[in-house]
C-alpha positions, 0 to 999 in steps of 0.5 A: 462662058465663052473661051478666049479666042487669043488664049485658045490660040496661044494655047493650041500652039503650047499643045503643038510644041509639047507634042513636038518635044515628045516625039522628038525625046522619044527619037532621041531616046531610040538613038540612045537606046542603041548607043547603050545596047553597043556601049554594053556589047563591047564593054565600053562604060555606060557614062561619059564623063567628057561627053557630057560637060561637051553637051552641056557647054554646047546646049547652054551656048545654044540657051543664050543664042535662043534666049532661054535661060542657060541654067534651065537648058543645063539642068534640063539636059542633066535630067535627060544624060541621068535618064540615058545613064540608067538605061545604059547602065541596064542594058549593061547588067543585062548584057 
């Protein structure tokens, strides 16, 4: 059966952007890694509380400017500070 032409193409785009968000979370990531490695060097906590409530009001107004879903952007970045959280957190033990 012959694939759909509009499918294929809606499809390659979809294929396009998740290989975007990668490389873009494994930037992101890099940066982290970096902010962890000095927060551990000069004994700064592995979390930040206050920064964390800023990010997420910011990325929720950025969901409403970009029409998504501002629960889905907050659930989204919770996911990735938790992430950062426990790798700065073992950088930390590691110091």
């Amino acid at each position: 059966m012959a694939q759909d032409p509009v499918l294929a193409a809606f499809r390659q785009s979809i294929d396009n952007i998740d290989a975007a968000l990668i490389f873009m979370l494994a930037e992101r990531f890099k940066i982290t890694k970096a902010v962890g490695e000095y927060k551990a060097k000069t004994d700064l906590p592995p979390a930040d509380p206050r920064r964390e409530e800023e990010q997420i009001a910011r990325m929720k107004r950025l969901a409403v400017d970009a029409d998504l879903d501002p629960d889905f952007s907050e659930k989204f970045l919770r996911f990735v500070i938790d992430e950062v959280i426990r790798h700065h957190e073992k950088l930390r033990d590691q110091a």
